[in-house]
Backbone as XML, in Angstrom:
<?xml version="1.0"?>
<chain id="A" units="angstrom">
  <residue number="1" name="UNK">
    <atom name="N" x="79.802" y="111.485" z="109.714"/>
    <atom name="CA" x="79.196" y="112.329" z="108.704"/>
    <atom name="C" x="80.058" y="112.278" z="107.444"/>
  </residue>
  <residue number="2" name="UNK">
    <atom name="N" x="79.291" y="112.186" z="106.234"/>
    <atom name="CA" x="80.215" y="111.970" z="104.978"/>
    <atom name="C" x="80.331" y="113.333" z="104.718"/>
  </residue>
  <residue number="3" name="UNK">
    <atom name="N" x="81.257" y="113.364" z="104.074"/>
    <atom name="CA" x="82.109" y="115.399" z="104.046"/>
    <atom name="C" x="83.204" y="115.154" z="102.849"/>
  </residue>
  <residue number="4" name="UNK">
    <atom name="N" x="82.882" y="116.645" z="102.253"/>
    <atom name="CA" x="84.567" y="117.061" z="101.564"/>
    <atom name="C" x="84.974" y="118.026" z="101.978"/>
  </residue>
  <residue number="5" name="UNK">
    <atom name="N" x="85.541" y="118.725" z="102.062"/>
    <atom name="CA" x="86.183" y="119.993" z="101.833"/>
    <atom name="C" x="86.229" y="120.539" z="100.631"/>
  </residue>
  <residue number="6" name="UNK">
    <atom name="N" x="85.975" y="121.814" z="100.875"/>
    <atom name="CA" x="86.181" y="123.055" z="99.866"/>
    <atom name="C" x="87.161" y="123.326" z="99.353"/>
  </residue>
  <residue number="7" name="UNK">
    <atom name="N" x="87.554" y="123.564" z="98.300"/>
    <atom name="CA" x="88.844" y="124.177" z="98.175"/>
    <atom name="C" x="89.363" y="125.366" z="99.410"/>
  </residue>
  <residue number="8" name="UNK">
    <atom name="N" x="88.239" y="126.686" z="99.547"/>
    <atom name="CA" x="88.471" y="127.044" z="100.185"/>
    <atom name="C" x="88.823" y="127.073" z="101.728"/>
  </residue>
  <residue number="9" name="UNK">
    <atom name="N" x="88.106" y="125.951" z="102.134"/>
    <atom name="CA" x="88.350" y="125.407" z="103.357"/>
    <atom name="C" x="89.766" y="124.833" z="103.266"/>
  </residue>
  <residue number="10" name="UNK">
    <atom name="N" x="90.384" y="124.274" z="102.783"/>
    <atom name="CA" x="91.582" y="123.803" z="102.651"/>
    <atom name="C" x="92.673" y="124.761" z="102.591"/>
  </residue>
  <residue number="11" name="UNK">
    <atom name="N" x="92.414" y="125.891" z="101.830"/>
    <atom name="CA" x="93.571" y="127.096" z="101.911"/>
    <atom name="C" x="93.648" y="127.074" z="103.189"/>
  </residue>
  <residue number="12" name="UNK">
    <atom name="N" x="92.378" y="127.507" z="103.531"/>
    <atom name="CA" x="92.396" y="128.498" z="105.339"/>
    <atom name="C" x="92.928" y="127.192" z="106.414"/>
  </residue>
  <residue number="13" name="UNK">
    <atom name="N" x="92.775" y="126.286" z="105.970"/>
    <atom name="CA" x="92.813" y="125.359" z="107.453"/>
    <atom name="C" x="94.763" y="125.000" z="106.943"/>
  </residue>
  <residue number="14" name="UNK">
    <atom name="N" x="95.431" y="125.337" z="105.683"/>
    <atom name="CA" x="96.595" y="125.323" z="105.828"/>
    <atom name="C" x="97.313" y="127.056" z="106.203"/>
  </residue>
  <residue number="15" name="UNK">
    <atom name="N" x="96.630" y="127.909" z="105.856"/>
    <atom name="CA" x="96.956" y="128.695" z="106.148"/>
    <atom name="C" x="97.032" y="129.372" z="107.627"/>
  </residue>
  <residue number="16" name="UNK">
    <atom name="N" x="95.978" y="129.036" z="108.113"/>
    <atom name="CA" x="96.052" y="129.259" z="109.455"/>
    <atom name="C" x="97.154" y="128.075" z="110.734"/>
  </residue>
  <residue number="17" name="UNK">
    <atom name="N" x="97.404" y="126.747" z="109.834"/>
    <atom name="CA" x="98.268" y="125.929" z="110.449"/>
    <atom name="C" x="96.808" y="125.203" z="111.637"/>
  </residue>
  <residue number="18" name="UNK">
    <atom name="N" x="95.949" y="124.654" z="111.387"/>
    <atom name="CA" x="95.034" y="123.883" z="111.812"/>
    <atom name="C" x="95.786" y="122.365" z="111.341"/>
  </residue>
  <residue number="19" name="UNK">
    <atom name="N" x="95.918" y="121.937" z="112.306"/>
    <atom name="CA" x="96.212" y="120.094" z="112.164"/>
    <atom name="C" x="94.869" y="119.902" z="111.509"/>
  </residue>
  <residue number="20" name="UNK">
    <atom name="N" x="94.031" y="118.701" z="110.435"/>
    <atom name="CA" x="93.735" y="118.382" z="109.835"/>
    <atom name="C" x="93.038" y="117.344" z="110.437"/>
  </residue>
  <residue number="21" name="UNK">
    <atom name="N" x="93.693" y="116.467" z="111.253"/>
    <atom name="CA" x="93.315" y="115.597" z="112.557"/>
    <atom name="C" x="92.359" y="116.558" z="113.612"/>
  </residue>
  <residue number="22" name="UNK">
    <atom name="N" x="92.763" y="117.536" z="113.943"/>
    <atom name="CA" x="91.516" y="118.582" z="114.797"/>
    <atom name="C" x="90.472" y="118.686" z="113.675"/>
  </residue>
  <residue number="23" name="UNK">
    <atom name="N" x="90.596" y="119.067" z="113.297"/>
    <atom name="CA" x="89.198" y="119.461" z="112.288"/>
    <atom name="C" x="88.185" y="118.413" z="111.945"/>
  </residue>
  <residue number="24" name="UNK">
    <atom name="N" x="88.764" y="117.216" z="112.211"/>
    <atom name="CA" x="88.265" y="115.679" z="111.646"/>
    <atom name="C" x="87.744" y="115.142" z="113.026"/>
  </residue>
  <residue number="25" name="UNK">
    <atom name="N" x="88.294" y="115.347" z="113.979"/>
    <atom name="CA" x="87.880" y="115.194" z="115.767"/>
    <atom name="C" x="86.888" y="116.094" z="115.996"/>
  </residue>
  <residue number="26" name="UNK">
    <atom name="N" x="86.565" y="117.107" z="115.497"/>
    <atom name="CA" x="85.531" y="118.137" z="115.839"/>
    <atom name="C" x="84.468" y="117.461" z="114.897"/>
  </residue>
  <residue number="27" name="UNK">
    <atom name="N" x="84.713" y="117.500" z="113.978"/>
    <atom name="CA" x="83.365" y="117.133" z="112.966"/>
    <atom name="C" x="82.886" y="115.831" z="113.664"/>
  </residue>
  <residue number="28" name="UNK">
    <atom name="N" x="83.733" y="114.755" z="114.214"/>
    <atom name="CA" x="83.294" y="113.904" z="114.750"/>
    <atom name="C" x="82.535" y="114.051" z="115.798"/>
  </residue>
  <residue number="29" name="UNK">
    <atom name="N" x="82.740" y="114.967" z="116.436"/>
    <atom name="CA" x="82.057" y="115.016" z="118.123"/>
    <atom name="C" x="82.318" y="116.906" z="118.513"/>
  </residue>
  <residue number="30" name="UNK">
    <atom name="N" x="81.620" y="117.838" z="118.148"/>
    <atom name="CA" x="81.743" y="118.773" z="118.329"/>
    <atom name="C" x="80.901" y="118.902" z="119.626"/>
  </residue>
  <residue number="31" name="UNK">
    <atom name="N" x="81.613" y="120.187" z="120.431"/>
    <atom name="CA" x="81.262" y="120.283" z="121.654"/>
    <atom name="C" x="80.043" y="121.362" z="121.491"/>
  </residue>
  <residue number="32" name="UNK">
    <atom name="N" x="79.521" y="121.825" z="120.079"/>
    <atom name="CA" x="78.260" y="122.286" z="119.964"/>
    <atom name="C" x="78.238" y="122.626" z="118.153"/>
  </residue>
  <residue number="33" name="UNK">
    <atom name="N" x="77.013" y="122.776" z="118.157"/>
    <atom name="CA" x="76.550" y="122.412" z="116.969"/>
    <atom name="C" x="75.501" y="124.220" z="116.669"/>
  </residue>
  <residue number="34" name="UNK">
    <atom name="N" x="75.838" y="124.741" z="116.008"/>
    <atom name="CA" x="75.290" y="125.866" z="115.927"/>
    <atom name="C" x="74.549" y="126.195" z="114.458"/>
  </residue>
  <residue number="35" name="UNK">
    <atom name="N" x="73.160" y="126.812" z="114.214"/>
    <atom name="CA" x="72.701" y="126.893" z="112.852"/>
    <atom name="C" x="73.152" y="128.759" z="112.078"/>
  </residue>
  <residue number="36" name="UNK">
    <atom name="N" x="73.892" y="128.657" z="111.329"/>
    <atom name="CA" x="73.840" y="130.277" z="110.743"/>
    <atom name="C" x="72.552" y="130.326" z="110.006"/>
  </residue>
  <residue number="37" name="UNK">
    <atom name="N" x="71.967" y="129.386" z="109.589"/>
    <atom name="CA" x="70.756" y="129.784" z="108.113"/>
    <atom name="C" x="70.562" y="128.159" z="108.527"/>
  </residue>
  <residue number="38" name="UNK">
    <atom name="N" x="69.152" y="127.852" z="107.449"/>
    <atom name="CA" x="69.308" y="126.647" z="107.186"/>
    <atom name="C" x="69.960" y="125.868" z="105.807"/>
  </residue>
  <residue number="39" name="UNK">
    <atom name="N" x="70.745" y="126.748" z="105.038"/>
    <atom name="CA" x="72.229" y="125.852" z="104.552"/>
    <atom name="C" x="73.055" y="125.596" z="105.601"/>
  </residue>
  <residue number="40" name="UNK">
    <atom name="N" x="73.582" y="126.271" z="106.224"/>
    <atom name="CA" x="75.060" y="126.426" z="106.855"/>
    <atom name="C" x="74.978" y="125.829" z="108.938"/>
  </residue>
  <residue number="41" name="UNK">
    <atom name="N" x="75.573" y="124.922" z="109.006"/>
    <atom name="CA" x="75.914" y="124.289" z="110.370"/>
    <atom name="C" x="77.165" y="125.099" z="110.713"/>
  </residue>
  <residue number="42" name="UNK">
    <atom name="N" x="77.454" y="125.312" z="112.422"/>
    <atom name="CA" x="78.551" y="125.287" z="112.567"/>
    <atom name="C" x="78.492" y="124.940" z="114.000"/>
  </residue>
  <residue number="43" name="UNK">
    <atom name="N" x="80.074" y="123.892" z="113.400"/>
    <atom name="CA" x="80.271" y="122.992" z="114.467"/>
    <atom name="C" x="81.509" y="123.943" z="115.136"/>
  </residue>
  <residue number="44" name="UNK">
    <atom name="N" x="81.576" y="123.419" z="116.306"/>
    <atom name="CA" x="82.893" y="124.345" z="117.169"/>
    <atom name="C" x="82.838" y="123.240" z="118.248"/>
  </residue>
  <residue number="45" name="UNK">
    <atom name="N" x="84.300" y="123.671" z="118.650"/>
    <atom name="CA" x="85.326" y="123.070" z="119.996"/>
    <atom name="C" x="86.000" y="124.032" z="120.912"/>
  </residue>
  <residue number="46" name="UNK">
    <atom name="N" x="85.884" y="123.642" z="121.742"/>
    <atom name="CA" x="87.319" y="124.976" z="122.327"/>
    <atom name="C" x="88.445" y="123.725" z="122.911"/>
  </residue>
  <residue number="47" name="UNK">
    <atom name="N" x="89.661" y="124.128" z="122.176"/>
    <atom name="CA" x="90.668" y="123.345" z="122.517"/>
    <atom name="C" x="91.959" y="124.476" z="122.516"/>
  </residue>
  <residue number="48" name="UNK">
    <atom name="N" x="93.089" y="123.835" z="123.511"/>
    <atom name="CA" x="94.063" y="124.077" z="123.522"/>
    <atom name="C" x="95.544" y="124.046" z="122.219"/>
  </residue>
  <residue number="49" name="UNK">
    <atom name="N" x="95.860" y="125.198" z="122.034"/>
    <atom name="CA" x="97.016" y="125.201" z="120.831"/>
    <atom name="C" x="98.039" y="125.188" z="121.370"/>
  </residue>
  <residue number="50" name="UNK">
    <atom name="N" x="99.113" y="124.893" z="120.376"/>
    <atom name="CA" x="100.505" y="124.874" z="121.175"/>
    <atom name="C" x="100.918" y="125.782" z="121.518"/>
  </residue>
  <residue number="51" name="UNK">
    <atom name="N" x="100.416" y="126.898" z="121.994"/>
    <atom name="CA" x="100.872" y="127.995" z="122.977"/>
    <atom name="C" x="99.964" y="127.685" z="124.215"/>
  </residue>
  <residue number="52" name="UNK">
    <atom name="N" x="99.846" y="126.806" z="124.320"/>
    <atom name="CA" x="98.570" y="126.956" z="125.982"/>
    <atom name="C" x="97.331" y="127.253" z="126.251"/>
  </residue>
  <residue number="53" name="UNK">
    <atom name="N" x="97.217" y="128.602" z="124.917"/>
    <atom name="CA" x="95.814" y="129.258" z="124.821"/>
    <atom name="C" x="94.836" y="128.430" z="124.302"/>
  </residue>
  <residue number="54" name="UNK">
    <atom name="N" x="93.609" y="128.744" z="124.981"/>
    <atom name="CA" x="92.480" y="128.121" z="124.612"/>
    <atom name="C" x="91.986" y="129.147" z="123.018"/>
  </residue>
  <residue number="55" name="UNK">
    <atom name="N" x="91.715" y="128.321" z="122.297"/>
    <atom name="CA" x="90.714" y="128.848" z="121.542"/>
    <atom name="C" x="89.503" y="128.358" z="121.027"/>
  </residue>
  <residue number="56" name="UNK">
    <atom name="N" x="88.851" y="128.574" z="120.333"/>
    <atom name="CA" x="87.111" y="128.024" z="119.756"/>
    <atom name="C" x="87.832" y="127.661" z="117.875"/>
  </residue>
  <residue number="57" name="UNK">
    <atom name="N" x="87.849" y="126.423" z="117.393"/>
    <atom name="CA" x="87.349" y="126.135" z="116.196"/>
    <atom name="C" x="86.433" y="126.096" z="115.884"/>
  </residue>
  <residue number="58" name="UNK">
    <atom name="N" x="85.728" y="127.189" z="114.965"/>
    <atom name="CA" x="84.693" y="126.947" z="114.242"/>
    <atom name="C" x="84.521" y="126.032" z="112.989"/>
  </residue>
  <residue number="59" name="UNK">
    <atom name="N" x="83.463" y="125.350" z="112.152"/>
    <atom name="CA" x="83.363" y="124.606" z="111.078"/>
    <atom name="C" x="82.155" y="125.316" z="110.496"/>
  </residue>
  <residue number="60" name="UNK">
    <atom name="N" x="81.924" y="125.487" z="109.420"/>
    <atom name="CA" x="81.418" y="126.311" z="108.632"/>
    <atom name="C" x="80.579" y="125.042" z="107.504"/>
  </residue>
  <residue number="61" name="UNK">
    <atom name="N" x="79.687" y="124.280" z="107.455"/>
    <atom name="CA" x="79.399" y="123.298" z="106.843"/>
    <atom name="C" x="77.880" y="123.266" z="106.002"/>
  </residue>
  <residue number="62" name="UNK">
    <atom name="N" x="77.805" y="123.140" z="104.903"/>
    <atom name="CA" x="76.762" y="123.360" z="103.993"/>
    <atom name="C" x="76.005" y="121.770" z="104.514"/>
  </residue>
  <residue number="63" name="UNK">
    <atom name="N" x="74.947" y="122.088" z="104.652"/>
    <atom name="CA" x="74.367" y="120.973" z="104.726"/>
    <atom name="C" x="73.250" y="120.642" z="103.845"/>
  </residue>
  <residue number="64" name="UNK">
    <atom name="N" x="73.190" y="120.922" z="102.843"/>
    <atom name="CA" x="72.324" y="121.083" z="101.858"/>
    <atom name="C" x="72.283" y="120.184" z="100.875"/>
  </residue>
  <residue number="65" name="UNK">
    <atom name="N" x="73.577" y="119.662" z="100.683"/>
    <atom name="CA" x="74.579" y="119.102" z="99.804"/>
    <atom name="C" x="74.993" y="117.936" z="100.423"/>
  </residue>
  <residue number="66" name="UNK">
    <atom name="N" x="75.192" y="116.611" z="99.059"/>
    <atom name="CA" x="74.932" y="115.316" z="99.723"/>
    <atom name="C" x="76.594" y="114.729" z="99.197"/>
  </residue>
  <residue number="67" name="UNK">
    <atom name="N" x="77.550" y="114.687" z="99.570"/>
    <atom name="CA" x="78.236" y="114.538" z="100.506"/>
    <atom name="C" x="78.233" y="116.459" z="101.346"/>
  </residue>
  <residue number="68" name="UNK">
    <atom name="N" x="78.080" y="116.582" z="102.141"/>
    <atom name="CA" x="78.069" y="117.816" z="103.167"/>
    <atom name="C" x="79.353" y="118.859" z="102.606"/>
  </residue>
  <residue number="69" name="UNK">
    <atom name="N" x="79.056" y="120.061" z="102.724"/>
    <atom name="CA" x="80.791" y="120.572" z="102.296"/>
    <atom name="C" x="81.132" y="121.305" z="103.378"/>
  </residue>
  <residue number="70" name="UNK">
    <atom name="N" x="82.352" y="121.582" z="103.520"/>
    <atom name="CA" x="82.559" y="122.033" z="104.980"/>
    <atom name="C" x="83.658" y="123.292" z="103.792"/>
  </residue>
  <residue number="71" name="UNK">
    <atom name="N" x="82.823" y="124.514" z="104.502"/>
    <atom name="CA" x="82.725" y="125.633" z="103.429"/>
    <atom name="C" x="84.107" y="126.316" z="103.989"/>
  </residue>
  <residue number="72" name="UNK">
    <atom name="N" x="84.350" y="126.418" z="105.367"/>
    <atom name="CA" x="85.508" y="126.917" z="105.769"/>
    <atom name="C" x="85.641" y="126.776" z="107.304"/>
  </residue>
  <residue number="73" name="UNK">
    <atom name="N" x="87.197" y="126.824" z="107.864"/>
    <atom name="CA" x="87.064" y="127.177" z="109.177"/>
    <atom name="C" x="88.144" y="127.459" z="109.685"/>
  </residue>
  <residue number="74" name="UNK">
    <atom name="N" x="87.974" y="127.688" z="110.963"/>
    <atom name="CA" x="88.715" y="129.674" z="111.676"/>
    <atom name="C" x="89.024" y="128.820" z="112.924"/>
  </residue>
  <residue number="75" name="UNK">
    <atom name="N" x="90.576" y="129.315" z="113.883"/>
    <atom name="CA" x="90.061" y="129.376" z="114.954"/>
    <atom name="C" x="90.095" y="130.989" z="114.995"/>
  </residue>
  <residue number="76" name="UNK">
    <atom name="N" x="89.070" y="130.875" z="116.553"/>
    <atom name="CA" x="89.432" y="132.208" z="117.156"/>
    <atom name="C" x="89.374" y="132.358" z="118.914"/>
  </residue>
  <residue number="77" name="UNK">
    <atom name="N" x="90.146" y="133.543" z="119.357"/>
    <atom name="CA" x="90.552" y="133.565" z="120.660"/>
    <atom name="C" x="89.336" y="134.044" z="121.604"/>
  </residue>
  <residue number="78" name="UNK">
    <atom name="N" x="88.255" y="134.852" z="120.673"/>
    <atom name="CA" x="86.908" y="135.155" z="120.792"/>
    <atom name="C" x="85.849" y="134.385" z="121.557"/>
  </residue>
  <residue number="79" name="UNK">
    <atom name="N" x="85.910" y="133.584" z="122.046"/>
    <atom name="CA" x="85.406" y="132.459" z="122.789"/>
    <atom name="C" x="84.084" y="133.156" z="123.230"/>
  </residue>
  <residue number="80" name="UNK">
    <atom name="N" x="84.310" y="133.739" z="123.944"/>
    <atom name="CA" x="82.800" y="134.418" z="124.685"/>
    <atom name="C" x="81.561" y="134.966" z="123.569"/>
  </residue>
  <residue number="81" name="UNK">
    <atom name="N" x="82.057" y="135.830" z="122.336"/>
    <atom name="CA" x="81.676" y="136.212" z="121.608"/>
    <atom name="C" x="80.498" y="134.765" z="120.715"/>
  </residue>
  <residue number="82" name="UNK">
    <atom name="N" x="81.119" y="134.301" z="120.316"/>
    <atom name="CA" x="80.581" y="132.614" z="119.571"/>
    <atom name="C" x="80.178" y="131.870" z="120.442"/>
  </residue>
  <residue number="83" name="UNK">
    <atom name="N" x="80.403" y="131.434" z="121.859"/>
    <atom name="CA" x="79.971" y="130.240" z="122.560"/>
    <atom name="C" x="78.604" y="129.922" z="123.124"/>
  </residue>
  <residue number="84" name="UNK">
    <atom name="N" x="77.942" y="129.700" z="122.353"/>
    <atom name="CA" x="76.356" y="129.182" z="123.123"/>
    <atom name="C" x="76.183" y="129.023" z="124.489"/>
  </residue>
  <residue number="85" name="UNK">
    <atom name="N" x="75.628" y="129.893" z="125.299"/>
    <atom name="CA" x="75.242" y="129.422" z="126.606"/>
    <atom name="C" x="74.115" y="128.539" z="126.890"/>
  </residue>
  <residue number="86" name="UNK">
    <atom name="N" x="73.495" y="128.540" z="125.929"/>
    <atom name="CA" x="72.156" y="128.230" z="126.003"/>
    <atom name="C" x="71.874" y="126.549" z="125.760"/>
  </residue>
</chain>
């Protein structure tokens, strides 16, 4: 998928200390693909951080827009809350 980043996406994914390489492995092959609206995709993973804990990366991605913008993204420990069963 062709993509930029946001400015804002870029604060948060240094601020939160997200490797850059995860975020680029998820967009590649996310383990689900979720719609907020029809602008906004979000892609998510649940992977392991360097504490052991599992968490869910979310991707926050405009799809409206031709290269795609990937508006922002989070992890969180919330897993159950966000994870599609369906």
């Amino acid at each position: 998928m062709e993509h930029r980043f946001s400015s804002h996406a870029l604060e948060e994914i240094k601020k939160r200390q997200i490797p850059i390489e995860l975020v680029e492995k998820i967009l590649q092959n996310p383990q689900q693909i979720l719609e907020q609206d029809e602008q906004i995709q979000i892609y998510q993973s649940k992977f392991t951080f360097n504490t052991n804990k599992t968490y869910l990366l979310r991707i926050f991605i405009n799809i409206q827009v031709e290269p795609k913008v990937i508006v922002t993204v989070y992890r969180t420990s919330k897993i159950s809350k966000y994870w599609s069963t369906l």
